[in-house]
C-alpha positions in Angstrom: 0.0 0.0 0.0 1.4 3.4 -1.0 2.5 5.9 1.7 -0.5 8.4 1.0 -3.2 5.3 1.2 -1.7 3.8 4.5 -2.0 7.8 5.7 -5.4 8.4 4.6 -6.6 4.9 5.9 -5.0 4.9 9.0 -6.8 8.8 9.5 -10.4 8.4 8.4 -11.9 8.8 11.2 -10.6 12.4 11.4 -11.6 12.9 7.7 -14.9 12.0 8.6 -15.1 14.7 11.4 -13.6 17.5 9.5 -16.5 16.8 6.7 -19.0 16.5 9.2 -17.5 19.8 11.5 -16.9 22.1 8.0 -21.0 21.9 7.0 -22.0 22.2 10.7 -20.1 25.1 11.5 -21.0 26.5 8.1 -24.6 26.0 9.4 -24.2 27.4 12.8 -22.8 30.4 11.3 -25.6 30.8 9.4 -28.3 30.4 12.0 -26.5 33.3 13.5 -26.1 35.8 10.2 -29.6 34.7 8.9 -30.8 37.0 12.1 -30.0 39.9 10.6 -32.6 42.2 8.8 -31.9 42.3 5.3 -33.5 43.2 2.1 -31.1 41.1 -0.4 -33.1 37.8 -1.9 -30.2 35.7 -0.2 -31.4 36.4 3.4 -35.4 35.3 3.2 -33.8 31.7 2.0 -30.5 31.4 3.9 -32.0 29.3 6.8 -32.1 27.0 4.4 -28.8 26.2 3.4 -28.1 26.5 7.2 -29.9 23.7 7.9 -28.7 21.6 4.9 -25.5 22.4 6.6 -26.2 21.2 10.0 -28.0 18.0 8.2 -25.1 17.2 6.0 -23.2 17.4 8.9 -24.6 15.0 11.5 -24.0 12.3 7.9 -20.2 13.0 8.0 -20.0 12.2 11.8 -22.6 9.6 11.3 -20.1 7.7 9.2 -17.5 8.9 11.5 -19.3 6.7 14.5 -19.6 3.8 11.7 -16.0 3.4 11.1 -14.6 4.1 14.8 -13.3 0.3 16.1 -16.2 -1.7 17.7 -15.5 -3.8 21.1 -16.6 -6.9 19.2 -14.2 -10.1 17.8 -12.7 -9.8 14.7 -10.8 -7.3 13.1 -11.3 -3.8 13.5 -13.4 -2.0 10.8 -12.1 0.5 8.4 -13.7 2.1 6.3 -11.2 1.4 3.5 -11.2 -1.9 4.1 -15.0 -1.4 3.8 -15.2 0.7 0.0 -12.5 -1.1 -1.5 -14.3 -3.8 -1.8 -14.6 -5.4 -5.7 -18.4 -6.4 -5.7 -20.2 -5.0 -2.7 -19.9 -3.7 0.8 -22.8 -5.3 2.6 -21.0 -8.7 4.1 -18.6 -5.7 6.0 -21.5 -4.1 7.0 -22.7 -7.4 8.6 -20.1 -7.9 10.7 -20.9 -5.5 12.8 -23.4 -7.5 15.7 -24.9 -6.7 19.1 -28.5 -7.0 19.6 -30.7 -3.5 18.9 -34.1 -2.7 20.2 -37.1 -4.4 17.2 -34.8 -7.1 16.4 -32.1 -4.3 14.6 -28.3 -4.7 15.0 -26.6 -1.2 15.9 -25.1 -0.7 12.5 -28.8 -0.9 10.9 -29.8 2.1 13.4 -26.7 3.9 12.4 -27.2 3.2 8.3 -31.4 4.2 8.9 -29.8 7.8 10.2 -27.8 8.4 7.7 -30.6 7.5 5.3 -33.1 10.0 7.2 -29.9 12.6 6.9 -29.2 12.2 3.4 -32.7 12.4 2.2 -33.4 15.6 4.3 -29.7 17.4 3.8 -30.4 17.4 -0.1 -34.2 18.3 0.2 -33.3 21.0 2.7 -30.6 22.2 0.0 -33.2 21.9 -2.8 -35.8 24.7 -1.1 -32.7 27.1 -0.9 -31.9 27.2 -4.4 -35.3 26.8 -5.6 -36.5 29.3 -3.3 -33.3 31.8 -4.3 -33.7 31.2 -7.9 -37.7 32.3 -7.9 -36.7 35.7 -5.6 -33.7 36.7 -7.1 -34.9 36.1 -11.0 -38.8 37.7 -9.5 -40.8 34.8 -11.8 -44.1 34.4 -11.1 -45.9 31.0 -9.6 -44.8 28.7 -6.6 -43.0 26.7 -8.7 -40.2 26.6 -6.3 -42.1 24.8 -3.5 -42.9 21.7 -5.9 -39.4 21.3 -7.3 -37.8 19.6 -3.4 -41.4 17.2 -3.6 -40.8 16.3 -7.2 -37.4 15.3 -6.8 -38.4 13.8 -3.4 -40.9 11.6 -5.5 -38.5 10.5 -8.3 -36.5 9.1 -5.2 -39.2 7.3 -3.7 -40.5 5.7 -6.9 -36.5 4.7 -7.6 -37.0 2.9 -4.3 -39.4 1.2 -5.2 -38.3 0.0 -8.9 -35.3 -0.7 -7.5 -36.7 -3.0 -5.2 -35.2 -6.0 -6.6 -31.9 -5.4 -7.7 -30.5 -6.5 -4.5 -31.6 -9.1 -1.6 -34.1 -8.3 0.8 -32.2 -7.6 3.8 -32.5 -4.7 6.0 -28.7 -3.9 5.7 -28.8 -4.3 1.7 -31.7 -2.1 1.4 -31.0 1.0 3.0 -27.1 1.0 2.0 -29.3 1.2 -1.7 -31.7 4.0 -0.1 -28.7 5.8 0.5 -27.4 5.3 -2.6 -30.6 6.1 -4.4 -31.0 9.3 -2.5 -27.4 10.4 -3.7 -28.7 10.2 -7.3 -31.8 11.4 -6.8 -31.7 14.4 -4.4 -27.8 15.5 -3.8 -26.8 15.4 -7.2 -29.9 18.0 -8.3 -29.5 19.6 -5.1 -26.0 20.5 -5.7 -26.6 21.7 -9.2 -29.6 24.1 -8.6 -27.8 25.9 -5.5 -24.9 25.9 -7.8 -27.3 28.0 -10.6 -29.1 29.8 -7.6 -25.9 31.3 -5.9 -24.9 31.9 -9.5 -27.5 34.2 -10.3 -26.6 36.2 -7.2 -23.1 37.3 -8.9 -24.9 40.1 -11.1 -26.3 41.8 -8.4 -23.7 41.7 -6.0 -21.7 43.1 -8.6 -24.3 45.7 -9.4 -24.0 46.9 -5.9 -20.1 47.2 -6.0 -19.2 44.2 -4.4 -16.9 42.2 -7.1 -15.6 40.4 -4.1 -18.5 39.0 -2.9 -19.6 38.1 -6.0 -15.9 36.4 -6.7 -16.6 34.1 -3.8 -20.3 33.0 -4.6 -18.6 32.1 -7.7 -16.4 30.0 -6.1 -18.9 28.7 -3.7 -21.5 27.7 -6.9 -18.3 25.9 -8.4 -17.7 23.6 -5.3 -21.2 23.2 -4.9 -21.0 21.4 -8.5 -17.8 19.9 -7.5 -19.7 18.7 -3.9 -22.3 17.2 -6.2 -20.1 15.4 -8.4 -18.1 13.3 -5.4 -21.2 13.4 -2.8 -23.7 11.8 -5.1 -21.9 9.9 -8.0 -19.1 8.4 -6.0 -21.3 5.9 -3.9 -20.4 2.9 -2.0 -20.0 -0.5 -4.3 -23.9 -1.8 -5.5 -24.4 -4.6 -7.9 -26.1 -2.3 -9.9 -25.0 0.6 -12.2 -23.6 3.0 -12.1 -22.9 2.1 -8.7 -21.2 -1.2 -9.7 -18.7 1.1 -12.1 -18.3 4.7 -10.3 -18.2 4.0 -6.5 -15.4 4.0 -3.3 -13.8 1.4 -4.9 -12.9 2.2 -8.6 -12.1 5.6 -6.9 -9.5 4.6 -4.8 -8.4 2.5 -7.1 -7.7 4.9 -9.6 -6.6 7.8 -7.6 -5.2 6.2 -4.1 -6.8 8.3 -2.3 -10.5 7.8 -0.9 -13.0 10.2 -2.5 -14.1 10.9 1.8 -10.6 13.1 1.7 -11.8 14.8 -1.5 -15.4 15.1 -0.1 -13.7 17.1 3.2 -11.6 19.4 1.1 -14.6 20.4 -0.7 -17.0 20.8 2.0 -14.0 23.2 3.7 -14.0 25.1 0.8 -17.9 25.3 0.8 -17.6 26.4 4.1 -15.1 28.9 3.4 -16.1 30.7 0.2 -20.0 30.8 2.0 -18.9 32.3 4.9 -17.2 35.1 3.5 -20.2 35.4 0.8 -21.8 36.3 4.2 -20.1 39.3 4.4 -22.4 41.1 2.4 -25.3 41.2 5.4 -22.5 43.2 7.2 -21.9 45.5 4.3 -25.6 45.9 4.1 -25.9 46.7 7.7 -23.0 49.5 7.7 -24.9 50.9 4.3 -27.9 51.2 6.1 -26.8 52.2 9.4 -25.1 54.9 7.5 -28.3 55.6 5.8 -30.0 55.3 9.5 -27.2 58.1 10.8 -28.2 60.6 7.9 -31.7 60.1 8.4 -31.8 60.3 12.1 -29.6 63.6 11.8 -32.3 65.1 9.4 -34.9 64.1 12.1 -33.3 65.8 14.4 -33.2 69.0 12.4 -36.7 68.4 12.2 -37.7 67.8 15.8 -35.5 71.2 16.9 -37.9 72.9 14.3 -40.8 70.9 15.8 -39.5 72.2 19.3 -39.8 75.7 18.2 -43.3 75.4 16.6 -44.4 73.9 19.9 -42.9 76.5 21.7 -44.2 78.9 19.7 -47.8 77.1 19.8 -47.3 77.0 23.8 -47.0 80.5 23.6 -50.4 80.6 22.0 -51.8 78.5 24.4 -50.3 80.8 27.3 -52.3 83.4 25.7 -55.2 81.6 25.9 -54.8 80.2 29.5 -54.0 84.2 30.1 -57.4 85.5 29.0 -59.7 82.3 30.9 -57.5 83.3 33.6 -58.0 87.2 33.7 -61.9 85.8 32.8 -61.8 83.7 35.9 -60.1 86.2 38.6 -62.8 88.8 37.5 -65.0 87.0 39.2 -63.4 85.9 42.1 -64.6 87.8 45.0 -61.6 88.4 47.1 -58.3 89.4 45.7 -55.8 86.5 47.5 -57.3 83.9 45.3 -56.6 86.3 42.0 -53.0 86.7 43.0 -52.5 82.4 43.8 -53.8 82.1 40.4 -51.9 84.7 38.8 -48.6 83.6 40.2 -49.6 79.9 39.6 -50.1 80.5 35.8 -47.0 82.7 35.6 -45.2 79.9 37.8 -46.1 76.9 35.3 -45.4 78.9 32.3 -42.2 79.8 33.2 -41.7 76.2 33.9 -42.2 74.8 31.0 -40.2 77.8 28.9 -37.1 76.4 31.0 -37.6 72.8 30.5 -37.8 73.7 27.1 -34.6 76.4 26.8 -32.8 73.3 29.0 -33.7 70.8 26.8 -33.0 72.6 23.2 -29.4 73.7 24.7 -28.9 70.2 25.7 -30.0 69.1 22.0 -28.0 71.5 20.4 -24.7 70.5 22.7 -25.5 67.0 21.2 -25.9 67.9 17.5 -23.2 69.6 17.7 -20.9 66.7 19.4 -22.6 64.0 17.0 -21.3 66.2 13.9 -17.8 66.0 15.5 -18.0 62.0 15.8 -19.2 61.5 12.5 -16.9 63.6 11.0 -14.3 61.8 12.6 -15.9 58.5 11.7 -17.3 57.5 14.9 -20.3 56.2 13.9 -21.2 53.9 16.7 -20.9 57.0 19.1 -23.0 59.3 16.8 -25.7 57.2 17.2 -25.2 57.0 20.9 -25.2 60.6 20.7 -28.4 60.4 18.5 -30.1 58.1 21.2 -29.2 61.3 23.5 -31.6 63.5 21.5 -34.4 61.6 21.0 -34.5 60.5 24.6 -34.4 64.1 25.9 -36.7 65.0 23.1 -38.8 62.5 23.9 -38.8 63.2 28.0 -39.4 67.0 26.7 -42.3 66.3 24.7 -43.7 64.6 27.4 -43.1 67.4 30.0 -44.4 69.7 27.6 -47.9 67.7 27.4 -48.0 67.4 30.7 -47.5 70.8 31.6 -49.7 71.8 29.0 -52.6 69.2 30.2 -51.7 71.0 33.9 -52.0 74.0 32.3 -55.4 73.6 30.6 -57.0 72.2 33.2 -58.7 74.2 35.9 -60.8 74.1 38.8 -64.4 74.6 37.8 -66.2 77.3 40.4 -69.0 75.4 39.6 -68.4 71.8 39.5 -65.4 72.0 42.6 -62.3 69.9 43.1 -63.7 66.2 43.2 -65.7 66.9 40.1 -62.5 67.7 37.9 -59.9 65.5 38.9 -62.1 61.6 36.9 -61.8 64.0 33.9 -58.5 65.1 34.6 -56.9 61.7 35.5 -58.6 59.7 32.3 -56.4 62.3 29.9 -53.9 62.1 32.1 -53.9 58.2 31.6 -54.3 58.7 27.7 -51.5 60.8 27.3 -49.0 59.7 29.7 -50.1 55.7 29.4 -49.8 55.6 33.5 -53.5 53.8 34.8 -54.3 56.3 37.8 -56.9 54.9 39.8 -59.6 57.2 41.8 -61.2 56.6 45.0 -62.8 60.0 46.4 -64.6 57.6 49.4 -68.3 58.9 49.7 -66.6 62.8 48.9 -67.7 63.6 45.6 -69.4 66.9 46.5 -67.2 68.3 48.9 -65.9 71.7 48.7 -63.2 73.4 49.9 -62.1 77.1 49.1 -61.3 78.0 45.3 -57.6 78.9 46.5 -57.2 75.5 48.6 -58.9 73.8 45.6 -56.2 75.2 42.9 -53.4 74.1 45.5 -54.7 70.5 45.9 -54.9 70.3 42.2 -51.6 71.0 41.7 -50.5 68.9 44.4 -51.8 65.9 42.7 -50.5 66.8 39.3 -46.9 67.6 40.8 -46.9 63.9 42.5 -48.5 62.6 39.6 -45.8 64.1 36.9 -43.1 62.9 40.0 -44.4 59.1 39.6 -43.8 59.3 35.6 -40.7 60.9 35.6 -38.7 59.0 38.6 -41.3 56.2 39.8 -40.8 53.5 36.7 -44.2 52.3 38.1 -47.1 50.8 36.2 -49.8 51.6 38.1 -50.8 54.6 40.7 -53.4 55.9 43.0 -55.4 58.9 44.5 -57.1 57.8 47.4 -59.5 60.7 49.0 -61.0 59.9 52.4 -62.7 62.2 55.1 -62.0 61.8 58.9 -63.5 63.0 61.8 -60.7 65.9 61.6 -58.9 65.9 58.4 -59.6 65.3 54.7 -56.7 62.8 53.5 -55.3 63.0 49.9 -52.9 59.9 49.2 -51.3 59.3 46.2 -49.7 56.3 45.5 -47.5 53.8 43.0 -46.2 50.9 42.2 -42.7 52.3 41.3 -39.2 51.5 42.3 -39.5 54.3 45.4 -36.3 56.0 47.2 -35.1 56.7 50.7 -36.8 60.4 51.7 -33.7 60.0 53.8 -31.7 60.9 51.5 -34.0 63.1 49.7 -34.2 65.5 53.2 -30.5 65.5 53.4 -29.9 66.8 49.6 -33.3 68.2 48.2 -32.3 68.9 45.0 -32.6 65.2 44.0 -36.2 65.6 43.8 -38.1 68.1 42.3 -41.3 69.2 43.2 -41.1 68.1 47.0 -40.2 71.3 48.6 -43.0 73.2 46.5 -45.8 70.6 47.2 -44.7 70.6 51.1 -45.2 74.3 50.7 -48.5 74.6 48.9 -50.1 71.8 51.9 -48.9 74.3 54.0 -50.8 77.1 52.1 -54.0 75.3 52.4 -53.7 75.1 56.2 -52.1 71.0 55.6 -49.3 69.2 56.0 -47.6 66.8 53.3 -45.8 63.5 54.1 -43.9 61.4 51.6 -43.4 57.6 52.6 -41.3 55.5 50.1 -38.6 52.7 50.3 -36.4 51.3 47.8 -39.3 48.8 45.7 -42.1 49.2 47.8 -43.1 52.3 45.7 -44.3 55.8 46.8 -47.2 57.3 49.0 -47.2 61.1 48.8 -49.7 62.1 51.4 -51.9 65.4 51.8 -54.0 66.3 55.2 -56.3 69.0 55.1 -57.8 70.3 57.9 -61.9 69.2 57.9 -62.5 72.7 58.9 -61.4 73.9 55.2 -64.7 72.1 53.7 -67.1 74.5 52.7 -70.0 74.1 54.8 -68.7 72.6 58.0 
């Protein structure tokens, strides 16, 4: 036996787990780059040729765990030994004993596997370049879904035709399935993912990718050459071709066994496909580079947005001015027309800083993501871009809210209790937060217009608190009358804090300070109870005495 024989014989095994490990790797691979969004006709049908890769696969290391040395007497088997036979490799095949479950030896479980593997690694193979052929070339029809089940019938009725060319043993008869199904299914397989990743060259090169397009070239061309040693180079039949072209005549003629070729060729499938895969990250730089541009323009538009809001809060300012001046004219006593003079001037100027804060902060940002992507940091640009539209998106939100504060009023008429259902449903609509109401038997209560106004914008401060800091999913206003005190309690679900810390550095939380003060101005007190996850309770007492009527 020549040098390179003995080498190749004595080292099967390991050329049976390179064959097997090239097309499963190439098919994890896959499964991983097939996640990508893309728009190219390779993506919607690259699953496909992922799984024929993982298929094709478990049939190299199936015939891998086939020729490994059994713990059995008699020689060990080889699979040289085994191909190199002159008529027929099913008395090798028999040699192989040890009871299976149904009466089946273990080599007859092994050899029904690789059948199952090489009938489904083909058909799996024959969707992908059907499938890619009908996208990429646009033709009309589902033709492409009948092509796998008409070669999958011309190897079913070879079965049975073929029926009795050989003897009826178990063994005989699925070595000839196997056989069969590398006619039938790789062979066409082979060649119409050949002509589908063929067709793919044009448009890759189109697109300015000669590269890419060089290797699905390459990767079509070992697909034929896959095609060639994977289905016509079978194991020895007494039937033709198999009784001419098989492992046998092969090694004769060449020395070495057609598994070394059939592992070179897979590596080089592998290869050439995975760098073919490159283009979904070319694609993904084109468009995020697309997605930069576009996000840029969106900010230009939002910071013109910003200043027609502004400019349309102004209007609304004028309006809140004149039901305002409308309101204090009839107000009896002139306190209450300076708390809601002072509380409309308050708000508004409230919501022109958040606004002047947040279009500074935007325009710092523009002008640091220019910088970055003129330096070619894109990944920080759009960190930077992330920036904007969060603070744009937290500023639009203010601005609703203050506006929705803004526009909504105690009613002389209808009183505190009467307001806040209507107030809390658009509350709930805009901001998405569920606020529940329970006013406990005091729906026509009535307090002063001034201590009313306060209230009001007690709850709306807590409430604006609980969707900027809370995190929570649902809150609460509970109202409830005691013998002394009317109690207003709003509550979450949130994440809460440690007032701990809040009393020792106010400025972590906004609005505190000014709702303790406005409790104060109703004749109240305000308590805030929160820990760390157990949410917040921001709680109002009123002295009884301030109900209209008592």
């Amino acid at each position: 036996m020549a040098p390179t024989s003995g080498f190749f014989q004595s080292n099967i095994i390991l050329i049976f787990f390179v064959y097997g490990l090239a097309f499963f790797l190439m098919g994890v691979v896959i499964a991983v780059e097939s996640r990508r969004a893309s728009g190219l006709p390779l993506a919607r049908s690259l699953w496909l040729l992922g799984s024929f890769g993982l298929l094709n696969g478990m049939v190299g290391w199936i015939d891998m765990f086939m020729v490994m040395p059994r713990p059995t007497p008699g020689p060990a088997v080889s699979v040289l030994t085994h191909v190199i036979q002159p008529l027929n490799c099913f008395d090798c095949h028999q040699r192989l004993g040890a009871s299976a479950a149904l009466g089946w030896e273990p080599q007859q479980v092994m050899d029904l596997a690789k059948v199952l593997f090489l009938v489904a690694a083909p058909t799996a193979l024959l969707l992908f370049g059907a499938r890619l052929l009908h996208d990429t070339r646009d033709l009309p029809g589902r033709w492409h879904r009948w092509v796998p089940l008409g070669f999958l019938g011309v190897f079913f009725i070879s079965i049975f035709l073929g029926r009795d060319l050989i003897d009826d043993g178990i063994q005989e008869r699925l070595i000839t399935a196997g056989i069969l199904a590398r006619y039938t299914l790789y062979i066409p397989a082979c060649a119409v993912a050949a002509v589908a990743l063929v067709a793919q060259r044009r448009p890759f090169a189109a697109l300015g990718l000669p590269r890419i397009a060089r290797d699905i070239t390459l990767a079509a061309a070992v697909f034929g050459l896959g095609g060639l040693l994977d289905g016509l180079v079978v194991p020895p039949a007494p039937f033709f071709p198999a009784s001419l072209i098989n492992y046998a005549s092969f090694f004769a003629v060449t020395g070495i066994p057609v598994q070394a070729f059939r592992a070179a060729v897979a590596l080089a499938i592998a290869y050439f496909v995975v760098r073919t895969l490159r283009i979904f990250e070319i694609e993904y730089r084109h468009r995020l580079s697309v997605a930069d541009e576009e996000r840029f323009r969106a900010q230009q538009e939002v910071l013109a947005a910003q200043q027609r809001a502004k400019d349309q809060l102004e209007k609304w300012n004028q309006e809140l001015e004149q039901r305002v001046l409308q309101r204090t004219r009839e107000v009896e006593q002139r306190n209450r027309e300076v708390t809601i003079l002072e509380e409309r001037e308050r708000l508004a100027g409230e919501m022109h800083d958040t606004l002047g804060q947040v279009l500074a902060y935007v325009n710092l940002k523009v002008l640091t993501a220019t910088q970055t992507l003129s330096s070619g940091m894109t990944d920080k640009a759009l960190g930077e871009l992330k920036d904007m539209e969060k603070a744009v998106t937290a500023a639009c939100a203010d601005v609703r809210e203050s506006i929705l504060s803004l526009k909504t009023t105690v009613n002389e008429k209808k009183g505190l209790l009467a307001t806040l259902p209507d107030f809390l449903v658009r509350y709930s609509e805009q901001t998405g937060l569920k606020v529940e109401l329970s006013t406990g038997g005091l729906e026509n209560a009535r307090f002063a217009l001034e201590t009313e106004i306060q209230l009001l914008r007690i709850v709306q401060e807590a409430l604006a608190n609980v969707r900027k800091h809370a995190r929570a999913t649902r809150a609460w206003l509970n109202i409830t009358g005691g013998p002394k005190e009317i109690t207003f309690v709003v509550g979450d679900d949130g994440q809460g804090f440690d007032p701990a810390s809040i009393q020792q550095n106010p400025g972590n939380r906004f609005g505190l300070q000014i709702m303790k003060e406005r409790a104060e101005r109703t004749g109240g007190r305000l308590e805030v109870a929160s820990s760390p996850g157990q949410g917040t309770r921001v709680v109002i007492n009123v002295p009884r005495a301030a109900l209209e009527g008592e």
